[in-house]
C-alpha positions as CSV (number, residue, x, y, z in Angstrom):
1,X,90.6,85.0,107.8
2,X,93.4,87.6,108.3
3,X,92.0,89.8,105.2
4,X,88.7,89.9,107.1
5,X,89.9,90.5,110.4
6,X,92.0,93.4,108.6
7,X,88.8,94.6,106.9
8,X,87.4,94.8,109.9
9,X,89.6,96.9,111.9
10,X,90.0,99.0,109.0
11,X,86.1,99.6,109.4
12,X,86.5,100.1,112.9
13,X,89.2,102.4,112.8
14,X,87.2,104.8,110.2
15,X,83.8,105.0,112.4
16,X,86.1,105.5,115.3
17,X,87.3,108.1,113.7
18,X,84.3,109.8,112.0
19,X,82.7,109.5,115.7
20,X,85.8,111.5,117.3
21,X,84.5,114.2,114.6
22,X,81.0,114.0,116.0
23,X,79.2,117.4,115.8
24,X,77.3,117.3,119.8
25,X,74.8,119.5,118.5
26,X,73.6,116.9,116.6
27,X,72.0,115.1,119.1
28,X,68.7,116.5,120.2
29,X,67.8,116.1,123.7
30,X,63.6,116.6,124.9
31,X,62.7,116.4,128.3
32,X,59.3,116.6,129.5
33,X,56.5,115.2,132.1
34,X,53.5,113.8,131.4
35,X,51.5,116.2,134.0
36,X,51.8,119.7,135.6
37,X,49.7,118.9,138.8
38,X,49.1,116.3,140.6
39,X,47.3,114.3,143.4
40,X,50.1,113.4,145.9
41,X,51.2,110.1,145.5
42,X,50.0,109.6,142.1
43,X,52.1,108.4,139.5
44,X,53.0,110.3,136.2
45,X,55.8,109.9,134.1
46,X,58.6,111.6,133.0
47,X,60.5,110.9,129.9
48,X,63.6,112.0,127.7
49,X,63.4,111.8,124.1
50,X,67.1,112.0,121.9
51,X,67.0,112.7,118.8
52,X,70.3,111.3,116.3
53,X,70.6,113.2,113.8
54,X,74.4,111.9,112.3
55,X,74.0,108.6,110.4
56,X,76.6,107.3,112.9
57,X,74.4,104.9,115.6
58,X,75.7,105.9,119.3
59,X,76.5,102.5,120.7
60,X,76.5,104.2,124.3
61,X,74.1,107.2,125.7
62,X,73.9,108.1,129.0
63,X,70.8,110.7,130.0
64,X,71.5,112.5,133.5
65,X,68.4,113.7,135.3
66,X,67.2,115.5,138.4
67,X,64.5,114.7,140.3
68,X,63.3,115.9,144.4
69,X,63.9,114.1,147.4
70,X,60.6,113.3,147.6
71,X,60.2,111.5,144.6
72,X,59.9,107.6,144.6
73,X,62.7,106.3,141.8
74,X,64.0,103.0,141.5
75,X,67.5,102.3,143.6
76,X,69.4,100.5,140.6
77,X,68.4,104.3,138.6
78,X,70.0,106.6,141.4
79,X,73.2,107.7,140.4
80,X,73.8,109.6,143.6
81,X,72.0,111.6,146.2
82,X,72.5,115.5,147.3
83,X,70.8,117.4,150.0
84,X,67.5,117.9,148.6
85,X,68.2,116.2,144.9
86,X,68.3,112.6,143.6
87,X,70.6,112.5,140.3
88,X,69.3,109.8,137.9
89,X,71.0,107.9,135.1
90,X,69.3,106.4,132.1
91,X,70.9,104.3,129.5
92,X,70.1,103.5,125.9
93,X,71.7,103.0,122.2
94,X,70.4,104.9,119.4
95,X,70.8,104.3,115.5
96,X,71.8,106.6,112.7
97,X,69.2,109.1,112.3
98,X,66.8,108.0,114.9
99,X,64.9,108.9,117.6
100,X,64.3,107.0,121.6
101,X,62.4,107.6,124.5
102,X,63.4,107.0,127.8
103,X,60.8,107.3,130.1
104,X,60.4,106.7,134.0
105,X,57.2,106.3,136.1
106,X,57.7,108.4,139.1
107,X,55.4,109.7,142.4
108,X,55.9,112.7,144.6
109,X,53.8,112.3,148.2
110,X,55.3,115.8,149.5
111,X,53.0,119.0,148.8
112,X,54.9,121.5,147.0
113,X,56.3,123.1,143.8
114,X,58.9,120.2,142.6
115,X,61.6,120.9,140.1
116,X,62.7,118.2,137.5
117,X,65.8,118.8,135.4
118,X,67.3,116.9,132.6
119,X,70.9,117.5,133.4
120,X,73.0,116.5,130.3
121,X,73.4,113.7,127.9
122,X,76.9,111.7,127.5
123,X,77.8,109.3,125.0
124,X,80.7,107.8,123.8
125,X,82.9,107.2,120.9
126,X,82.6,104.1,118.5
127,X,85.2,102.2,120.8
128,X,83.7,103.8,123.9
129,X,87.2,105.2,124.5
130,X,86.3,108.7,124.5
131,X,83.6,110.3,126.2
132,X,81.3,113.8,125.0
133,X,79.1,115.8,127.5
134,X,76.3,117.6,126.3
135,X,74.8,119.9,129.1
136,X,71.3,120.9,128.4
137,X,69.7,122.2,132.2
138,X,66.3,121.5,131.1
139,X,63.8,122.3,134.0
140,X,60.3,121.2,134.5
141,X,57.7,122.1,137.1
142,X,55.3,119.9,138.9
143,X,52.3,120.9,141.9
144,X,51.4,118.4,144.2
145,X,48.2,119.1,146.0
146,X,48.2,118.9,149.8
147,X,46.3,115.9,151.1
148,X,42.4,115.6,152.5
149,X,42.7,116.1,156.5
150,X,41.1,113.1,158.1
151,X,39.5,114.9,161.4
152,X,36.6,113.7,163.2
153,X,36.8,116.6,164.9
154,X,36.6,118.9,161.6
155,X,34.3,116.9,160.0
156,X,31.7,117.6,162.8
157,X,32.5,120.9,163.2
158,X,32.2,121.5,159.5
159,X,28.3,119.6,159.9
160,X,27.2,121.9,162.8
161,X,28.5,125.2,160.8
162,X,26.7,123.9,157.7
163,X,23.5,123.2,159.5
164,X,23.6,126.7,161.4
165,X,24.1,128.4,157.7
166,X,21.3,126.5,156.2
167,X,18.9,127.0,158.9
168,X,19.1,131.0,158.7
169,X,18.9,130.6,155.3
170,X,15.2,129.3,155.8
171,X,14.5,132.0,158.0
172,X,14.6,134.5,154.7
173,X,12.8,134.2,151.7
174,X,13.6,136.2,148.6
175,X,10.3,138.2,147.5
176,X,11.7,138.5,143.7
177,X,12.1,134.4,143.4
178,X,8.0,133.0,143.3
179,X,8.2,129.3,142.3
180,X,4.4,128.5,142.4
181,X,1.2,129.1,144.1
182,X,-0.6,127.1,147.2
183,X,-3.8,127.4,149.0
184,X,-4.3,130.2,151.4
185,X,-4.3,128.6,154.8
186,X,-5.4,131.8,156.8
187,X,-1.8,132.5,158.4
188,X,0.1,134.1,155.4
189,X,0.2,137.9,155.2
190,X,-2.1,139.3,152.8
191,X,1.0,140.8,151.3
192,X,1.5,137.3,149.7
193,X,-1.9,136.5,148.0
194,X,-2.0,136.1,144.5
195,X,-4.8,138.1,143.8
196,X,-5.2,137.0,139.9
197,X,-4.7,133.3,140.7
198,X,-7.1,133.7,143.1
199,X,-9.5,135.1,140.3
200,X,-8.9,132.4,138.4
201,X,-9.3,129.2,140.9
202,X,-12.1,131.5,143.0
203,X,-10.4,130.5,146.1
204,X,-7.3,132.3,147.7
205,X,-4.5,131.5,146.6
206,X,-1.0,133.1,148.0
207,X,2.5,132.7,146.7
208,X,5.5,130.7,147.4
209,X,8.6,132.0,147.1
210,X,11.9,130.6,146.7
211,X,14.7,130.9,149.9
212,X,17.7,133.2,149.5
213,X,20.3,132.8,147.1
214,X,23.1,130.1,147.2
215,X,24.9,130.1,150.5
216,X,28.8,131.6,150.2
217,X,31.4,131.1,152.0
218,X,34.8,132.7,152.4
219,X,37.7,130.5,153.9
220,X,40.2,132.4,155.0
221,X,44.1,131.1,155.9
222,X,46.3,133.3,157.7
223,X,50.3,132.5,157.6
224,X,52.0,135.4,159.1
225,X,52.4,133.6,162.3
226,X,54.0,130.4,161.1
227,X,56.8,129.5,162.1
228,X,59.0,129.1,158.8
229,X,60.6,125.8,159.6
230,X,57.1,124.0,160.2
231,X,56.6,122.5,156.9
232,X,54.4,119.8,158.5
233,X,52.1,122.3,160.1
234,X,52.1,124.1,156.9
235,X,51.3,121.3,155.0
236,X,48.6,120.7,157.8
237,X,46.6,124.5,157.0
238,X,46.8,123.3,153.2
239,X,44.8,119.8,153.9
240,X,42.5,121.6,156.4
241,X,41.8,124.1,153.2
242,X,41.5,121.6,150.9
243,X,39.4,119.3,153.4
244,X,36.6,122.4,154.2
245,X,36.7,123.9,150.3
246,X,35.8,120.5,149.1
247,X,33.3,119.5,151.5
248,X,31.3,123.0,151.4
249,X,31.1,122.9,147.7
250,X,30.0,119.5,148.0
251,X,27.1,120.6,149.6
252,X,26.3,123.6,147.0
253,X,28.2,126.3,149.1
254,X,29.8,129.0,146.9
255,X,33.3,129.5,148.6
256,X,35.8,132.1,148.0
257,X,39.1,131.3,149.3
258,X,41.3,133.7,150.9
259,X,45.0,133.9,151.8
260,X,48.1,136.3,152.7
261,X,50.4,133.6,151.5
262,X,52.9,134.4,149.1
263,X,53.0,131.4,146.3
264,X,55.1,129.7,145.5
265,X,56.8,131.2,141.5
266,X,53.3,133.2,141.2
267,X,54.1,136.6,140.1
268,X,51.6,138.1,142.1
269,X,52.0,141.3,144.8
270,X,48.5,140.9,145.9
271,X,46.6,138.9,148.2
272,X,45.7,135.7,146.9
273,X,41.5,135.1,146.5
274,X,40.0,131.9,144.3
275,X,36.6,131.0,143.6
276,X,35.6,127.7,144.6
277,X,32.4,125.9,143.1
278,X,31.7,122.1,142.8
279,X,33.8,120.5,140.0
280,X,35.9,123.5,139.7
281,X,38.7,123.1,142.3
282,X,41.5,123.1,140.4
283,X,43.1,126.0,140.9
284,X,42.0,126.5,144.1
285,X,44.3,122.9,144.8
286,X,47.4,124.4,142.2
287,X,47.2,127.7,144.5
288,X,47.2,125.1,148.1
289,X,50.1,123.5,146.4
290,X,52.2,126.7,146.4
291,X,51.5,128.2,149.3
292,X,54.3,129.2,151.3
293,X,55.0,130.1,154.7
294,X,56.5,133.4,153.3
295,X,53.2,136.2,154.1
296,X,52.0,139.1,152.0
297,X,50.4,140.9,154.7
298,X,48.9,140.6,158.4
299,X,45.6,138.7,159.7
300,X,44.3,142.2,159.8
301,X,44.8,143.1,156.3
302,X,43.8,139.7,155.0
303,X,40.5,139.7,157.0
304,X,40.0,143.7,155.9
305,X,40.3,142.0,151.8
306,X,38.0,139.2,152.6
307,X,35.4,141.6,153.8
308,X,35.3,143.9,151.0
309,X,35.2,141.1,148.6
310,X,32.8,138.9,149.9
311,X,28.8,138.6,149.7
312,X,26.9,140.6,152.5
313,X,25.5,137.1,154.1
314,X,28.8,135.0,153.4
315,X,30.2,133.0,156.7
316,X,33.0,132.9,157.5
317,X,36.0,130.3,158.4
318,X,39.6,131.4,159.3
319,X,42.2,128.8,159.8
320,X,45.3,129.7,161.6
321,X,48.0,127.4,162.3
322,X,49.8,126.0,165.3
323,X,51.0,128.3,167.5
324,X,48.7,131.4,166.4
325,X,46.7,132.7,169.2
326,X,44.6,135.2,167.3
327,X,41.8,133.1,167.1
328,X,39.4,136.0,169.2
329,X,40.8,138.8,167.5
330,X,39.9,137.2,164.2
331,X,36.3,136.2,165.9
332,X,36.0,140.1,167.1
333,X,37.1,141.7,163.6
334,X,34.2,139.9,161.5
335,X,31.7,140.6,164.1
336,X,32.2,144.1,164.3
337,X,32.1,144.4,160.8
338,X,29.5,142.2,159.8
339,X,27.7,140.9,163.0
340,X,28.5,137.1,162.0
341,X,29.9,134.7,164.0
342,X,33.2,132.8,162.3
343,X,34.0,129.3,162.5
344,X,37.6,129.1,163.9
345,X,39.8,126.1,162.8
346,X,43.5,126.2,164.5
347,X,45.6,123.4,163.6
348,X,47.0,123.6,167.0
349,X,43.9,121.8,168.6
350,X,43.5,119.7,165.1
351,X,47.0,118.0,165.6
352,X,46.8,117.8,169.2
């Protein structure tokens, strides 16, 4: 019994000692997240792979990670909280030349550009007398999307501007688009008659066009104004985008989108436009997430880019947030320049 117990010390002693000698670099830490963007609220995950590469197991391995504020983690994870940070712990154990995952389901309800960090990696001796710190700082990125806006208000606004865009679209038809041919009922101009197809049935017969091309759209949101400490109205414009975008596209508007917002780590020094069609909203909903309430320009410069860039028969919508009283200078610049009315949506009256 004493020659085993001795045997067994002995063995200790050795991997205690081969584990003091431990080369750090040969434990591989991968840290990664199972999505880039992101509905807010919606889970993904977020998971640490270490890699052993000694024979020697690590009996103890401690993974230190970074997540926002906003992020919903488990209480018994939380190592301890900062200003705007919530340092995470994860434990495991990890054989000779093997490989674990550590992986966390986690949920951001904020709009923004989050940062995620694996921190460092600690683990211990054979004995767990010593302890080794492996810093590693590596950072991932996640967009969350602002929210829909649930507005009665906007939601019938939106309907009446939608009706008013449809109906003057039935007021022109385009000459070039003829879908088929109809009987002449004595109040079409001659102009119309299809004079071959009339030949041919020996009755008149006059043609029937198509309407105008798909209605457009620009939506236009101005941030110069904002006050730079009203996250909450910020987040506001974004849903209010997001909320009109969606629901014009829905309806088979083409809408180009339109900001002076400086996003959020987008190397960009120009003013921001997207193209919006039905099913293809997903970067217009990335570049809502990183909007800022930093501007690029002013209302006047913003509504100057929207112009040259649009269609000749797009509407137009400008959102403006609390606080921002341009709303009839906005109004006066597009018709002047294009003899459209605008749809004016300031989140002012919205929240109110």
């Amino acid at each position: 019994m004493l020659t085993l117990l001795i045997v067994f010390l002995a063995l200790g002693l050795i991997l205690e000692i081969i584990s003091l000698r431990r080369d750090p670099s040969q434990v591989v830490f991968e840290f990664s997240l199972s999505a880039l963007r992101t509905e807010p609220g919606a889970p993904f995950h977020v998971q640490a792979a270490i890699t052993n590469n000694s024979r020697i197991p690590l009996a103890y391995l401690a993974v230190l990670e970074t997540y926002p504020a906003a992020a919903v983690v488990p209480d018994n994870m939380i190592l301890r909280t900062r200003q705007e940070e919530i340092v995470v712990k994860k434990y495991c154990r990890v054989k000779g030349r093997d490989k674990k995952k550590l992986t966390l389901e986690t949920s951001v309800a904020k709009r923004g550009v989050h940062t995620l960090s694996g921190d460092s990696v600690e683990f211990g001796d054979f004995l767990g007398f010593h302890e080794f710190h492996n810093k590693v700082f590596l950072k991932r990125e996640i967009v969350v999307y602002p929210e829909r806006l649930v507005s009665q208000d906007l939601s019938e606004a939106l309907g009446r501007f939608y009706g008013d865009m449809a109906a003057k679209r039935f007021l022109i038809r385009d000459p070039i688009l003829t879908i088929g041919c109809r009987e002449y009922t004595g109040r079409e101009p001659m102009k119309e008659i299809h004079w071959l197809q009339s030949a041919h049935r020996n009755e008149l017969m006059v043609r029937e066009f198509d309407y105008t091309r798909q209605l457009s759209a620009c939506v236009i949101l101005s941030v110069d104004e904002i006050n730079q400490d009203d996250e909450a109205g910020l987040d506001d414009c974004c849903s209010a985008a997001r909320t009109i975008c969606e629901s014009l596209t829905e309806s088979g508007v083409s809408v180009n989108f339109y900001t002076n917002s400086l996003l959020k780590r987008i190397q960009s020094y120009a003013l921001w436009k997207c193209e919006v069609s039905s099913g293809h909203t997903d970067e217009l909903l990335e570049g809502l997430g990183r909007v800022s309430s930093y501007s690029r320009g002013t209302l006047t410069g913003l509504l100057e880019y929207a112009h040259r860039n649009s269609d000749s028969d797009a509407a137009f919508i400008v959102i403006l947030p609390s606080g921002d009283n341009r709303g009839d200078e906005a109004q006066s610049y597009i018709r002047n320049k294009t003899g459209r009315e605008t749809m004016l949506i300031n989140m002012g009256g919205l929240r109110d």
